[in-house]
PAMI-334855 format. One record per atom (N, C-alpha, C, O): residue number from 1; residue in three letters; atom name; x, y, z. Coordinates in steps of 0.1 Angstrom, whole numbers, plus 5000, padded with zeros to 4 digits. Example, Ala and Ser with C-alpha at 12.3 -4.5 7.8 and 13.67 -1.06 7.14 Angstrom:
1;ALA;N;5132;4943;5078;
1;ALA;CA;5123;4955;5078;
1;ALA;C;5132;4967;5078;
1;ALA;O;5142;4967;5085;
2;SER;N;5128;4978;5071;
2;SER;CA;5137;4989;5071;
2;SER;C;5129;5000;5079;
2;SER;O;5134;5011;5080;
***
This chain:
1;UNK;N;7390;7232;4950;
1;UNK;CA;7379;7242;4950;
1;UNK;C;7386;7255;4946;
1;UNK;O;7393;7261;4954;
2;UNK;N;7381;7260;4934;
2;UNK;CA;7382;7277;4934;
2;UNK;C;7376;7286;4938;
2;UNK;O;7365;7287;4933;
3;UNK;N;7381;7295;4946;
3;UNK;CA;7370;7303;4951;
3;UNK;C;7377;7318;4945;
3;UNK;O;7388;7321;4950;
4;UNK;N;7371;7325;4936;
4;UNK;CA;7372;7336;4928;
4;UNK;C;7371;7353;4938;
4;UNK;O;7374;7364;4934;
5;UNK;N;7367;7350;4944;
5;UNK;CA;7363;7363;4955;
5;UNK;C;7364;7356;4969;
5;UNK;O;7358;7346;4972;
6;UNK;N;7373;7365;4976;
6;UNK;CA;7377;7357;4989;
6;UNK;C;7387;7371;5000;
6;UNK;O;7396;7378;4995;
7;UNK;N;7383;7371;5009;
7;UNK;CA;7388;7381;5020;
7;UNK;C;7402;7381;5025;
7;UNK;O;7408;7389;5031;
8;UNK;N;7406;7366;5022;
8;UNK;CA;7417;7360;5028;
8;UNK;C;7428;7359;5017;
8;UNK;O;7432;7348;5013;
9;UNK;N;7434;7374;5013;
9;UNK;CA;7442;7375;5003;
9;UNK;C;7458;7370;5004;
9;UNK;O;7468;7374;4997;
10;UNK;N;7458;7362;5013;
10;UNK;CA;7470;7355;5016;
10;UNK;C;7471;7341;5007;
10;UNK;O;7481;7336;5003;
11;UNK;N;7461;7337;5007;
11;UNK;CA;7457;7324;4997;
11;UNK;C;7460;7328;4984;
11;UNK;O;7464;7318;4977;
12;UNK;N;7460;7342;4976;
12;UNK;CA;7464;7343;4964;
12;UNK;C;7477;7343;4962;
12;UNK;O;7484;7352;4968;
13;UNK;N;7485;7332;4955;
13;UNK;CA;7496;7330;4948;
13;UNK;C;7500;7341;4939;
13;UNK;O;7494;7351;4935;
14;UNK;N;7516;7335;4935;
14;UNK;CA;7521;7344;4925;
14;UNK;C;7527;7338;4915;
14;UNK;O;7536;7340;4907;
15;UNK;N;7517;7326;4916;
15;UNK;CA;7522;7312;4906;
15;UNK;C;7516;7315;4894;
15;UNK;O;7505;7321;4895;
16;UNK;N;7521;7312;4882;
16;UNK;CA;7521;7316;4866;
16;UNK;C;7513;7306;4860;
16;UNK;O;7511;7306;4848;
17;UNK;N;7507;7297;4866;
17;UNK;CA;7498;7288;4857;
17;UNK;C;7490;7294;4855;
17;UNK;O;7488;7304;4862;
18;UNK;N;7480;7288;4843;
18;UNK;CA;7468;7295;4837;
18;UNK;C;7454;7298;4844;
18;UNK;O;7446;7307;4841;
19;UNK;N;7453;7290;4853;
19;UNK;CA;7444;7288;4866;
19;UNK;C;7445;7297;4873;
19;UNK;O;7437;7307;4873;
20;UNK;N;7456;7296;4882;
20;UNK;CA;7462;7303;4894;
20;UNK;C;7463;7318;4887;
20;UNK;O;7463;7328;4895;
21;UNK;N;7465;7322;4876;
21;UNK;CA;7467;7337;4874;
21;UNK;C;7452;7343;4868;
21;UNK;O;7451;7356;4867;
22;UNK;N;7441;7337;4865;
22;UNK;CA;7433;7342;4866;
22;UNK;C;7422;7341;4877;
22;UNK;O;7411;7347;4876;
23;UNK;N;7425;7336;4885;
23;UNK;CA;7420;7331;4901;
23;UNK;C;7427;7345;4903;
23;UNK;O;7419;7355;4904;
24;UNK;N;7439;7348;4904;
24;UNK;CA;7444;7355;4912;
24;UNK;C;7442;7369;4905;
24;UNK;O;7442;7378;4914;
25;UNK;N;7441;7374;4895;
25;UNK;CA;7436;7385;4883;
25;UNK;C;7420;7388;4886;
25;UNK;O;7417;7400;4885;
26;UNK;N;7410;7379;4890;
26;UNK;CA;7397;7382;4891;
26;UNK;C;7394;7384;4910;
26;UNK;O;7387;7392;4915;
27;UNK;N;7402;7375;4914;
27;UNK;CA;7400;7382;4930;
27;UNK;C;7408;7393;4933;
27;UNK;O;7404;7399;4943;
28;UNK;N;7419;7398;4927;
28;UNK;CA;7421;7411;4933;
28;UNK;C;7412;7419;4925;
28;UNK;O;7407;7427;4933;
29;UNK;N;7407;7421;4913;
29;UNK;CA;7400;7434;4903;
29;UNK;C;7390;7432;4915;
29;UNK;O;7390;7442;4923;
30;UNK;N;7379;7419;4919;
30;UNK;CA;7368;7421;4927;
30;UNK;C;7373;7429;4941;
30;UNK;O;7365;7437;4944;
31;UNK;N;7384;7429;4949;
31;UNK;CA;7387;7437;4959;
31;UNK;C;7394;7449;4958;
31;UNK;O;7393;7458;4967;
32;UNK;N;7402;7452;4944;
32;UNK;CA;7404;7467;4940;
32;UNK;C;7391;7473;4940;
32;UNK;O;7389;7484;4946;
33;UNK;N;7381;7467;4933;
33;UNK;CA;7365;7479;4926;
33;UNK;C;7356;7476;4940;
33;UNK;O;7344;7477;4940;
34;UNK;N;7362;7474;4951;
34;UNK;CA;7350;7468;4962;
34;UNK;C;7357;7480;4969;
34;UNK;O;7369;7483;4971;
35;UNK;N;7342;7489;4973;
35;UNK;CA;7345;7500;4975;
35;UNK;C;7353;7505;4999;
35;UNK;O;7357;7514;5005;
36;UNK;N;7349;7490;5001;
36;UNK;CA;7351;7488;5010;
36;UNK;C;7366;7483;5016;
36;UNK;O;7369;7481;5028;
37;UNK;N;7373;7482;5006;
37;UNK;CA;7384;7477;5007;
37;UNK;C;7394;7492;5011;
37;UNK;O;7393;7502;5005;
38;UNK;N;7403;7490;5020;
38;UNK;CA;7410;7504;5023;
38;UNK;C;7422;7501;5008;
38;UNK;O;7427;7494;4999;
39;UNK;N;7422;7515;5015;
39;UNK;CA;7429;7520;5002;
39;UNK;C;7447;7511;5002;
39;UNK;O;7454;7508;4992;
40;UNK;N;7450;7510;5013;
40;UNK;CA;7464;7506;5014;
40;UNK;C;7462;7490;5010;
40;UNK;O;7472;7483;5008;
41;UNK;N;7452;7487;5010;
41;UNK;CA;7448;7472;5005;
41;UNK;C;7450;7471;4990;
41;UNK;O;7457;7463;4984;
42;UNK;N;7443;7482;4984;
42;UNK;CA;7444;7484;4969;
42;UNK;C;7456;7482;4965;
42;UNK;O;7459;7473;4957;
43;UNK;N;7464;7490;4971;
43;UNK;CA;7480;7496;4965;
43;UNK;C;7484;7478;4967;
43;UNK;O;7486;7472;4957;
44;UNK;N;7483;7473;4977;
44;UNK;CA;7493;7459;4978;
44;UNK;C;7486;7449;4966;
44;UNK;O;7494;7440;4962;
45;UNK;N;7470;7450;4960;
45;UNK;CA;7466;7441;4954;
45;UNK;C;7470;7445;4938;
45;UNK;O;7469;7436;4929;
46;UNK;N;7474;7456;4935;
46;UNK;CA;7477;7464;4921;
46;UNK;C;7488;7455;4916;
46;UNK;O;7486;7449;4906;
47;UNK;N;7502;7452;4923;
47;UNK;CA;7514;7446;4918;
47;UNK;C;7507;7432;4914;
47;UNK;O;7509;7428;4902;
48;UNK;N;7496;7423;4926;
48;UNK;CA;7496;7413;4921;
48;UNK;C;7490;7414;4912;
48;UNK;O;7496;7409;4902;
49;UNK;N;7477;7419;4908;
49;UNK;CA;7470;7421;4898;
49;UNK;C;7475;7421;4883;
49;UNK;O;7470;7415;4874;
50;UNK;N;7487;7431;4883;
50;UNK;CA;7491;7434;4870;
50;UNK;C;7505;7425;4867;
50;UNK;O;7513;7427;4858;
51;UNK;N;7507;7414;4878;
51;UNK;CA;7514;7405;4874;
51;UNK;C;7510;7394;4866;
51;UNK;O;7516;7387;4858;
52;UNK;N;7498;7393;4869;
52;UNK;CA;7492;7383;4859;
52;UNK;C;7492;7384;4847;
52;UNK;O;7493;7373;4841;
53;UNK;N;7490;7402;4836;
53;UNK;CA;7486;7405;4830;
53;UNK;C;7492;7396;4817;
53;UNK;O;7486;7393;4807;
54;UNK;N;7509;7392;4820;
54;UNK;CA;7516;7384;4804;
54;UNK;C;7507;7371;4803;
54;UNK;O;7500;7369;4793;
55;UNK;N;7508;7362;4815;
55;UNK;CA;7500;7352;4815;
55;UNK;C;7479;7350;4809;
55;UNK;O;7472;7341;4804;
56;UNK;N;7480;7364;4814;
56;UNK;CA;7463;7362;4806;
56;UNK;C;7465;7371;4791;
56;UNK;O;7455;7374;4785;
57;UNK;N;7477;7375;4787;
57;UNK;CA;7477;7382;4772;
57;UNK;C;7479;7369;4765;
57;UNK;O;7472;7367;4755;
58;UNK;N;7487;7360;4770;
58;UNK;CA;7493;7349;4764;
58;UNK;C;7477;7340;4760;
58;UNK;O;7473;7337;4748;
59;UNK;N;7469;7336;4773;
59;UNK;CA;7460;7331;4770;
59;UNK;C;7450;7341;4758;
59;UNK;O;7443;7333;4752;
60;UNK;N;7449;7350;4756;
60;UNK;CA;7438;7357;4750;
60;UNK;C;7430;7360;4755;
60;UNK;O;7420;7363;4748;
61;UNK;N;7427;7360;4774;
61;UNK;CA;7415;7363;4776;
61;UNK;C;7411;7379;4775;
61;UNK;O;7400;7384;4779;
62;UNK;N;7420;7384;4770;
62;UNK;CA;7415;7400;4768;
62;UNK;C;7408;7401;4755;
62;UNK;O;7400;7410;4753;
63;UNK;N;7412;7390;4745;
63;UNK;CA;7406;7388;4735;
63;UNK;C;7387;7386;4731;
63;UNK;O;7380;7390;4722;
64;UNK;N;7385;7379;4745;
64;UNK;CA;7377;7373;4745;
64;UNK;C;7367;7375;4756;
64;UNK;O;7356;7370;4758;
65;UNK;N;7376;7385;4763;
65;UNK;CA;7366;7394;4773;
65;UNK;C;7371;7406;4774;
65;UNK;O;7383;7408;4771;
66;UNK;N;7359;7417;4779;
66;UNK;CA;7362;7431;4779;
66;UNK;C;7365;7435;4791;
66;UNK;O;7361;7425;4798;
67;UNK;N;7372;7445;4801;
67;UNK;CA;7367;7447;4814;
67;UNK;C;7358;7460;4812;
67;UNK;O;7362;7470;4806;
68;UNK;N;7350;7460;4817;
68;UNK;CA;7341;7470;4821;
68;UNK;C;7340;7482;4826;
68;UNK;O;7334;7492;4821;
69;UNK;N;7348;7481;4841;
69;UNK;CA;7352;7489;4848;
69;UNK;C;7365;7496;4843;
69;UNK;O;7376;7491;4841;
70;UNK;N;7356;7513;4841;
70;UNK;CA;7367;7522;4831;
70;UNK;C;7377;7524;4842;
70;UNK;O;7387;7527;4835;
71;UNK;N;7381;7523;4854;
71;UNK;CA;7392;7525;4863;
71;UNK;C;7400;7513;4858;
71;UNK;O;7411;7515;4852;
72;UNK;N;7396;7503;4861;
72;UNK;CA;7405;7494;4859;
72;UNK;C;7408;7492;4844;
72;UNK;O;7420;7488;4842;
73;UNK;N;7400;7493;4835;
73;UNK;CA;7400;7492;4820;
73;UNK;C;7415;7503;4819;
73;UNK;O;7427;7498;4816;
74;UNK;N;7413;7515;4821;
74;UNK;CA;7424;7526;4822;
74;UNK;C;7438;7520;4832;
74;UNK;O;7448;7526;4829;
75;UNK;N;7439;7512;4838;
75;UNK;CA;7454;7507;4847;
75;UNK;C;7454;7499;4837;
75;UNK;O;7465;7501;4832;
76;UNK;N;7446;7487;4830;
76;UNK;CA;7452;7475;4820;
76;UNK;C;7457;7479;4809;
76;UNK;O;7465;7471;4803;
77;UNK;N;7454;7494;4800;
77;UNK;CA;7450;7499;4791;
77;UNK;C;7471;7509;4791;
77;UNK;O;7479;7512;4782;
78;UNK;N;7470;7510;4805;
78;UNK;CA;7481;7517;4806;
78;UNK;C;7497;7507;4807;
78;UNK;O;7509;7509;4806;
79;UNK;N;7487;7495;4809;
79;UNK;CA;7503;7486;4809;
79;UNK;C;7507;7477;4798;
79;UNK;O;7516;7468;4797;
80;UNK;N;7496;7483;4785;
80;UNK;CA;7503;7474;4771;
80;UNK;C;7513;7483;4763;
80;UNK;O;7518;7478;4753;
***
């Protein structure tokens, strides 16, 4: 079972498969933009987040999706 949005950020890996890094790429962006999330939560979900980023350039999903959110659009924008 994938669960894409989840509170229990211990479950997200740092595993490179194609699955597991956009599982883990879409549940941290949902808890970075979730305005409920403390801020020191942010800072720990940023490294994982932008670890994914070779593994989903490799797939093309930037190709093939936009992000929306200009904050985060602006951190992805800053690491090519």
């Amino acid at each position: 079972m994938i669960r894409l949005v989840t509170r229990d950020y211990s479950e997200l890996g740092e595993g490179q498969e194609a699955g597991e890094a956009l599982v883990t790429f879409v549940a941290c962006a949902h808890a970075m933009l979730d305005p409920s999330t403390p801020e020191d939560q942010v800072r720990r979900l940023e490294p994982r987040l932008l670890a994914q980023l070779p593994t989903l350039k490799a797939l093309g999903i930037f190709d093939l999706f936009e992000v929306r959110d200009p904050a985060l659009a602006a951190l992805l924008a800053d690491e090519t």
